[in-house]
C-alpha distance (Angstrom), angle and dihedral (degrees) to the residues before:
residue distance angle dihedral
X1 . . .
X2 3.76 . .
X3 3.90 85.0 .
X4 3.75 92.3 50.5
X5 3.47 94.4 52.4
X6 3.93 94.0 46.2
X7 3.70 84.8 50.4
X8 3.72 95.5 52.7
X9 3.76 95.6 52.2
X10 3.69 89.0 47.1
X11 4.02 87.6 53.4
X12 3.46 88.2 45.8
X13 3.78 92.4 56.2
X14 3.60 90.2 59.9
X15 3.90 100.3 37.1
X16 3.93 128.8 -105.5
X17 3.59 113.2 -53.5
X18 3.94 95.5 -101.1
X19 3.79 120.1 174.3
X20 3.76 112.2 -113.8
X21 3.66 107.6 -130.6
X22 3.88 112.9 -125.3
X23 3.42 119.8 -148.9
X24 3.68 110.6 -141.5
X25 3.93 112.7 -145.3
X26 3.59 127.7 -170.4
X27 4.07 120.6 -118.4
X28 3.95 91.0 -78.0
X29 4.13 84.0 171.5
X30 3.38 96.2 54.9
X31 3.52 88.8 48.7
X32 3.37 99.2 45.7
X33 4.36 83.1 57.5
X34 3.39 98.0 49.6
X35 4.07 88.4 53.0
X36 3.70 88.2 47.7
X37 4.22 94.9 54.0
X38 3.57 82.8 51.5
X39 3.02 97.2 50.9
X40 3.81 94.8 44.8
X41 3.45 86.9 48.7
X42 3.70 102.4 61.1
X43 3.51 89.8 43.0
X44 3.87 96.4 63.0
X45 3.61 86.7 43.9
X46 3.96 102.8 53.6
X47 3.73 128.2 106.4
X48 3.52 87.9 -152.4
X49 3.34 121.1 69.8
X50 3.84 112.2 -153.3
X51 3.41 130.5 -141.5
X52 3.80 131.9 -94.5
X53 3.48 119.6 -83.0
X54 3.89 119.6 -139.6
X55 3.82 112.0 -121.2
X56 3.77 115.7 -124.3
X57 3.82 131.7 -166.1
X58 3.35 126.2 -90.3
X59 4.29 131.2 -175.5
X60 3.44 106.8 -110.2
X61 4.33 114.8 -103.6
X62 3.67 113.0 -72.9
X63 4.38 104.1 -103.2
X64 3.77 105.6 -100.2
X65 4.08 91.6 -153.2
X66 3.43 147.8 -2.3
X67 3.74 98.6 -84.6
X68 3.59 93.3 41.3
X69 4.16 84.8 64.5
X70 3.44 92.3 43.6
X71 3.99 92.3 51.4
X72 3.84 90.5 48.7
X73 3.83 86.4 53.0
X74 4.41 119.4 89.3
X75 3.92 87.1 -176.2
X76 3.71 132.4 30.2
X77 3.56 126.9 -153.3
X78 3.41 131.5 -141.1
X79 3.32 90.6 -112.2
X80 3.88 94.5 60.3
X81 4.14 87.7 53.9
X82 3.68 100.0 49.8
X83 4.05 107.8 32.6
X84 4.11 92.6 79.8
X85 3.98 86.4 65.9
X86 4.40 89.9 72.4
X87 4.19 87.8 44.1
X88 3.49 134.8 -18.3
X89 3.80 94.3 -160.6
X90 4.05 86.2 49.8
X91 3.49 93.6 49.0
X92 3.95 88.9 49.9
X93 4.18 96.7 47.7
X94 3.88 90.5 47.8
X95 3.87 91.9 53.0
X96 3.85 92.1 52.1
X97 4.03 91.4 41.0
X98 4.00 84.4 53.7
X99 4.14 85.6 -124.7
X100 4.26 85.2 -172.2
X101 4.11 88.5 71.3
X102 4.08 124.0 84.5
X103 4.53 108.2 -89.7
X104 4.06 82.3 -98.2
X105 3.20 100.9 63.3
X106 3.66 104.7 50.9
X107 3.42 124.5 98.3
X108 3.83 115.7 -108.0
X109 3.38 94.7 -131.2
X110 3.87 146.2 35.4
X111 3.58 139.1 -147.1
X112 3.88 110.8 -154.8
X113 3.85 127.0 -149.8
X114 3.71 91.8 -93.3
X115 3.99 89.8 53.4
X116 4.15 100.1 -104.1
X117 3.44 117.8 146.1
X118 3.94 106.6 -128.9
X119 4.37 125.6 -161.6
X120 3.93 114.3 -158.8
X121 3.39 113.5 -140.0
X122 3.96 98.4 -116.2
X123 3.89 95.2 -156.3
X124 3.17 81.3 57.8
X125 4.30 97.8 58.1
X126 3.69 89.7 46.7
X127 3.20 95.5 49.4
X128 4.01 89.5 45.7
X129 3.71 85.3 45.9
X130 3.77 99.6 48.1
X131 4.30 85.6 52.3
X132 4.07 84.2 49.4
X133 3.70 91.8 53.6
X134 3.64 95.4 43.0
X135 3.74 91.5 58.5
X136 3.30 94.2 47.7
X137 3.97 94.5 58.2
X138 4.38 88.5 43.8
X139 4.17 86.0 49.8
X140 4.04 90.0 47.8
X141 3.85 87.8 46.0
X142 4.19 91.9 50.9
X143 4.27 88.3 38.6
X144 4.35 91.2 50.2
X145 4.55 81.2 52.6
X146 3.58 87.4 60.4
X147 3.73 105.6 21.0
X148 4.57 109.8 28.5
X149 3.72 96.0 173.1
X150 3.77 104.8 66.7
X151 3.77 114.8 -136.9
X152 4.23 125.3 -129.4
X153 3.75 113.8 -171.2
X154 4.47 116.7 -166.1
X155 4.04 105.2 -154.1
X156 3.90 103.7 -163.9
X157 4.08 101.1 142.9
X158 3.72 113.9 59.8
X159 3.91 95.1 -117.0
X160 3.33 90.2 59.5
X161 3.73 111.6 98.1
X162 3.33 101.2 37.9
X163 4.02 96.2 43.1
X164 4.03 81.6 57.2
X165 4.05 79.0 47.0
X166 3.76 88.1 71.1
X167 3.28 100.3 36.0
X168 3.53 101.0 56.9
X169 3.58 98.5 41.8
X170 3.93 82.4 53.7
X171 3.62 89.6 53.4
X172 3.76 97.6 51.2
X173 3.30 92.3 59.9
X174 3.46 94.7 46.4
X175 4.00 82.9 53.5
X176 3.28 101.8 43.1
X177 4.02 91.9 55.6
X178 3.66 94.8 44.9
X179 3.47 112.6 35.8
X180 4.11 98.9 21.9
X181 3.52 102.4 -104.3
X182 3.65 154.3 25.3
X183 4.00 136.0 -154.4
X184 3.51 132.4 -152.4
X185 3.54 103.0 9.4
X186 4.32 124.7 171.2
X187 3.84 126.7 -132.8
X188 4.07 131.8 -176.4
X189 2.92 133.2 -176.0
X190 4.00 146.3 134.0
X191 3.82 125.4 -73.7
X192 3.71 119.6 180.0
X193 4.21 91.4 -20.6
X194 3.91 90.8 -51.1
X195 3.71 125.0 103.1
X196 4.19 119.9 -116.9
X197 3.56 133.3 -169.1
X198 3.54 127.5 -169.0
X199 4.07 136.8 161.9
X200 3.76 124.2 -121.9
X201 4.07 114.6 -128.3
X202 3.79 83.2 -147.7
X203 4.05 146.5 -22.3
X204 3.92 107.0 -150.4
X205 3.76 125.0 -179.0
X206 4.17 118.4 -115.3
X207 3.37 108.0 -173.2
X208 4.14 111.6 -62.6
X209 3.90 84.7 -12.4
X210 3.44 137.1 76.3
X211 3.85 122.8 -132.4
X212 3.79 125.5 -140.6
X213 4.13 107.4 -146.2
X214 3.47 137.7 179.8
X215 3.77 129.5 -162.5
X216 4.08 121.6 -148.2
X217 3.82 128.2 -168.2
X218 3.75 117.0 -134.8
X219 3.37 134.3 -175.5
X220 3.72 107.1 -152.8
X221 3.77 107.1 63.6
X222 3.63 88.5 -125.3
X223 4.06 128.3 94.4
X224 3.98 105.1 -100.8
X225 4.30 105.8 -113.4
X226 3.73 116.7 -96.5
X227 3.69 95.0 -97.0
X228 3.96 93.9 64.1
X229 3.46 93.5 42.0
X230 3.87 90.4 66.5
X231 3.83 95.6 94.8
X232 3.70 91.3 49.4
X233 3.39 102.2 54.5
X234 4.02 95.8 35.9
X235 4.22 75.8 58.7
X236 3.70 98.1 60.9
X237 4.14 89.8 35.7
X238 3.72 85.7 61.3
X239 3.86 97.3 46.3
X240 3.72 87.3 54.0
X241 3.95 90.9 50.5
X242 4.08 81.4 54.9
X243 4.10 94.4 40.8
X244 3.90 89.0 58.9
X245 3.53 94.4 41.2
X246 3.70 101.1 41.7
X247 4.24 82.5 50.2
X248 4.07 95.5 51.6
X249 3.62 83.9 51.1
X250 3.05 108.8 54.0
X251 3.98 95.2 37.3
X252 3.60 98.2 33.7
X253 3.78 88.1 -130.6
X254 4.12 131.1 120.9
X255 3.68 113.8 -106.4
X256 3.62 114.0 -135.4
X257 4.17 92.2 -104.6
X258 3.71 134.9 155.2
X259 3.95 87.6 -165.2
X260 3.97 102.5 98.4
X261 3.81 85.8 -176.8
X262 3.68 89.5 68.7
X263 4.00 118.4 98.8
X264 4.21 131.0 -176.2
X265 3.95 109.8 -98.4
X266 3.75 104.5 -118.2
X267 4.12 101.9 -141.9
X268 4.20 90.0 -160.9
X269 4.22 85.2 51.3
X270 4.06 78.0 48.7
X271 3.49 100.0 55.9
X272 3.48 95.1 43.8
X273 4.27 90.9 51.8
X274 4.41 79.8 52.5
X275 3.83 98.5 35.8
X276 3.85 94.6 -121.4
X277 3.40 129.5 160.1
X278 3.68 114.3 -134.4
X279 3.34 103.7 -148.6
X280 3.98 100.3 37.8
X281 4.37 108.3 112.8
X282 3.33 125.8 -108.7
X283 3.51 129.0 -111.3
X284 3.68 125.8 -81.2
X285 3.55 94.7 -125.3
X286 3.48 98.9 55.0
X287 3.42 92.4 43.5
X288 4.16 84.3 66.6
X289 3.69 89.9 40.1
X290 4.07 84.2 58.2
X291 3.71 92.7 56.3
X292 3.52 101.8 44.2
X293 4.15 83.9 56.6
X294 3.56 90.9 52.3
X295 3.96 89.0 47.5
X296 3.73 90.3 53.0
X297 3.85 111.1 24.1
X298 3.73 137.6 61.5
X299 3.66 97.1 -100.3
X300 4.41 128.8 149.5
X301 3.89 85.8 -126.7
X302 3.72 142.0 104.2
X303 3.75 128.8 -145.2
X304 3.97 89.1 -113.2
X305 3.82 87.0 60.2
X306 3.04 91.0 63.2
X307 3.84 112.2 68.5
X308 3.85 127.7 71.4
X309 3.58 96.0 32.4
X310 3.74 140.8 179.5
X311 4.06 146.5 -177.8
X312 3.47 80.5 -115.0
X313 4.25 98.4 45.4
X314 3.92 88.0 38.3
X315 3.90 89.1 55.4
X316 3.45 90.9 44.8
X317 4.23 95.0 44.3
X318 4.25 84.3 54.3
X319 3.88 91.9 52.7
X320 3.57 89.4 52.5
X321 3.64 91.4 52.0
X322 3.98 97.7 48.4
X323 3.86 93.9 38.3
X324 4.09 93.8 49.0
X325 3.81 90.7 88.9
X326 3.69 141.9 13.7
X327 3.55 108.5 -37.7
X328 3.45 119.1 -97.2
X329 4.08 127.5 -96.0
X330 4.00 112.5 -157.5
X331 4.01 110.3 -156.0
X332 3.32 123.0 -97.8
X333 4.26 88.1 -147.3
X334 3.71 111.8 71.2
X335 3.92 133.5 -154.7
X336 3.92 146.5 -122.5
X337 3.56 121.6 178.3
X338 3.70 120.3 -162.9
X339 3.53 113.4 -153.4
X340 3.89 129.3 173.9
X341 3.68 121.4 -108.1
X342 3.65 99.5 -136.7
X343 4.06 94.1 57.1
X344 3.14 140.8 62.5
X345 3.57 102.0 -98.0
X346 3.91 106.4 -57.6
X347 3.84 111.6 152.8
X348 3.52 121.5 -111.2
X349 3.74 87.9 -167.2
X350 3.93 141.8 -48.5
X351 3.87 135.6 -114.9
X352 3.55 124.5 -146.2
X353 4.27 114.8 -160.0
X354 3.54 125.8 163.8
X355 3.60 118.3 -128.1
X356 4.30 117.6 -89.9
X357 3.35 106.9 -162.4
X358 3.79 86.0 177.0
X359 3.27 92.7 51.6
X360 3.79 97.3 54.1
X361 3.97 94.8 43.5
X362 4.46 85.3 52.4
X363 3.76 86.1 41.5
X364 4.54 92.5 49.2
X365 3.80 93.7 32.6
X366 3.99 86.7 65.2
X367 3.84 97.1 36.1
X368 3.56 90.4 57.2
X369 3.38 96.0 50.3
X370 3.76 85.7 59.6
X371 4.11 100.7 37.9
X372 4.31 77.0 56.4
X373 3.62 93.8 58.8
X374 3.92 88.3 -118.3
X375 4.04 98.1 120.8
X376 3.73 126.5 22.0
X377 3.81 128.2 -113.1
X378 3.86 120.4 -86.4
X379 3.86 120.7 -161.0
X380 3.73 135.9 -131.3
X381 4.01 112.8 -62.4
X382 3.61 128.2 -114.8
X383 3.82 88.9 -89.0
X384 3.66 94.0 61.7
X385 4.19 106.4 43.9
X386 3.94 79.0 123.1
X387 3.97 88.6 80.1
X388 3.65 86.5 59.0
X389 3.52 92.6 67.7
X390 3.16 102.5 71.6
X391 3.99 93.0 40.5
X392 3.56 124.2 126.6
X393 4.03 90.3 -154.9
X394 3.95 92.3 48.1
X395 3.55 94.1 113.1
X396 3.78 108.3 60.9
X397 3.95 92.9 5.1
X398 4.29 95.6 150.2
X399 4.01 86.2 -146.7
X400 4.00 96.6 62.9
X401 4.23 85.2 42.2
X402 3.86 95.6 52.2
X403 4.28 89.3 41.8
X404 3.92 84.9 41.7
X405 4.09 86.5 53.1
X406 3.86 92.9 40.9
X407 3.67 91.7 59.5
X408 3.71 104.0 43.0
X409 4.30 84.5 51.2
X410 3.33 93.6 51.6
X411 3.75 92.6 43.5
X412 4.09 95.2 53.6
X413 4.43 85.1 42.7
X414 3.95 87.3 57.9
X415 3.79 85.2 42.2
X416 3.99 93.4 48.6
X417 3.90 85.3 47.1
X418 3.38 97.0 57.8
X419 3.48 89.0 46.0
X420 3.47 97.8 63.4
X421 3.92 99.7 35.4
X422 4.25 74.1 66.7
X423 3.45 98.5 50.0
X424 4.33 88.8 47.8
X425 3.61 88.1 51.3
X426 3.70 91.8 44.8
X427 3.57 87.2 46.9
X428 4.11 89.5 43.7
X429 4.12 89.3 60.5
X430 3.43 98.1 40.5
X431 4.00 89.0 61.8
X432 3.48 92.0 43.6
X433 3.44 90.1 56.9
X434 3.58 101.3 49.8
X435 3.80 86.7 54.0
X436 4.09 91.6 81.1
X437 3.78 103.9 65.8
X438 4.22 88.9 -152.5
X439 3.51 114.9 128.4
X440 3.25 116.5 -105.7
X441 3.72 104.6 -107.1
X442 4.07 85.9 57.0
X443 3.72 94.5 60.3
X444 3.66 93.7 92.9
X445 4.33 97.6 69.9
X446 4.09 86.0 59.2
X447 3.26 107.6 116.9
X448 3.61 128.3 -160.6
């Protein structure tokens, strides 16, 4: 009984064992081909020849798995590499429900790689959203502290973006050693052969170092347990993996690093990955965006600098400004801050992790084998239901079904076992028994 019961909370964990209902859909693609040849077909064979039709714009296809998003993608963000570690399954549904448009534009509905039709639970999204947009407002709050004058950048010319890349990240860590601290800073850098970009909550200077920090929202007014702060901190270990390399690229110097995984970013191997020309000008309007950041921020540049620019003379402007002192030393011990929701950035409290470069490169080695469609996706644990809670795929999710299904077989094997260990002993006695050849009413004067 005590294993029945055990079982039943267990099942209970995951949700009763309810069959998904598959929705069973004709060969629409091979329709759709067989339409096509016929219309190709009467086309090549008309007298008339009709006239052109005007193109219009269409969303692009909805991804149909997790590698087919990642295949779609030039650059990954840091996001993409380190959501799977809070759910798989969760990381998979949002991909197909194309979780990066506005609620009403999703589609109500998904169809998952093994054909199940899934239903969000809109409360749910809002609610999700309404946290999302929250955060946003406590980050801008902690980023106007550092940073009053809010920055717009224009990106016309393809360079653009990603010569501002290097200039900004160059300029954070000019800030951060100068003033104390810097907000919002980008990082790239290669993981695994593909190229990831992220943005730093905040660089802050400890002592000679510099400290790489990241600030969550919560909800509760509690720190979240060690287990669900996993994803966080594997986050900020991977954006200083990027910091160190992103610096040895650019100044062609070592960073003081116990991570032997990490290597310098190469910015020609860069534009090559983006198709950039290096020596192609920047736009004009970025070029005024530029000075009105050196007018307003704590940057190592002067207005002349900035005019006439390149990749190549932005590359070269954010060597100059790493290289101009002491070269840089990015500490080892990392940073969470836990901030409440509902203010405007006080911490709740702080946690201090040293970076595991191990850790990370066990923790990416298995991710990309799922983001490459080479393993499947594995749910949250036993230990961690609680993150289904707040789910938006709870009901339905095939993950909690298939754990839900697990645990209610094993519980009826364990029961069958015991059943027949019973029966054997049963069985065991009975032979025993018919060993004395006493009738039965004698049995009684044995004694044993």
């Amino acid at each position: 009984m005590a294993r029945q019961a055990r079982a039943l909370r267990q099942s209970t964990l995951w949700g009763a064992p309810e069959v998904v209902q598959v929705q069973v859909r004709k060969s629409a693609r091979v329709a759709r081909r067989s339409a096509c040849a016929s219309a190709e077909h009467m086309r090549e064979h008309s007298t008339l020849a009709s006239p052109p039709r005007k193109r219009t714009w269409r969303p692009p296809t909805p991804p149909r798995s997790i590698s087919d998003h990642i295949e779609r993608k030039r650059v990954l963000s840091v996001t993409d590499l380190v959501s799977p570690s809070w759910c798989e399954y969760a990381y998979l549904y949002n991909i197909l429900a194309q979780s990066h448009l506005p609620l009403l534009q999703r589609p109500t509905s998904i169809t998952t790689p093994q054909g199940n039709v899934l239903t969000p639970s809109w409360a749910q999204l809002v609610a999700r959203d309404e946290i999302l947009a929250q955060g946003v407002k406590v980050h801008e709050a902690i980023e106007r502290e550092v940073q009053p004058v809010e920055l717009t950048f224009r990106f016309v010319a393809p360079a653009d973006r990603w010569a501002l890349l290097l200039l900004q990240f160059a300029a954070g860590i000019h800030a951060a050693r100068t003033t104390g601290r810097a907000r919002e800073v980008p990082v790239l850098g290669y993981v695994h052969g593909r190229l990831v970009r992220g943005i730093i909550d905040e660089l802050r200077r400890e002592g000679p170092a510099v400290l790489v920090s990241d600030t969550k929202t919560r909800r509760s007014l509690r720190l979240p347990p060690e287990l669900d702060q996993l994803q966080a901190r594997l986050q900020v270990m991977l954006y200083k993996r990027l910091v160190d390399s992103l610096y040895a690229g650019i100044t062609g110097t070592a960073v003081d690093t116990d991570d032997v995984y990490d290597e310098p970013v190469s910015i020609p191997a860069v534009c090559d990955t983006l198709q950039l020309d290096l020596e192609a000008p920047l736009s004009d309007e970025l070029h005024e965006d530029l000075k009105t950041m050196v007018r307003t921020s704590a940057t190592p540049w002067t207005l002349d600098e900035m005019t006439g620019l390149t990749m190549r003379a932005a590359f070269h402007l954010a060597r100059s400004a790493l290289t101009e002192r002491s070269e840089v030393r990015i500490s080892q011990q990392l940073e969470l801050v836990y901030v409440h929701r509902d203010t405007q950035g006080d911490p709740l409290g702080v946690s201090h992790f040293d970076m595991d470069s191990q850790l990370l490169q066990n923790y990416l080695d298995r991710v990309f084998l799922l983001l490459d469609g080479d393993r499947a996706p594995e749910g949250v644990g036993v230990q961690a239901t609680r993150r289904c809670e707040s789910c938006a795929w709870r009901d339905g999710c095939e993950w909690r079904e298939t754990q839900a299904r697990a645990v209610v077989a094993k519980a009826a094997e364990q029961y069958k076992q015991k059943k027949d260990t019973a029966h054997l002993a049963a069985t065991a006695d009975d032979a025993l028994w018919n060993e004395f050849d006493i009738p039965e009413h004698h049995l009684c004067l044995l004694e044993w």
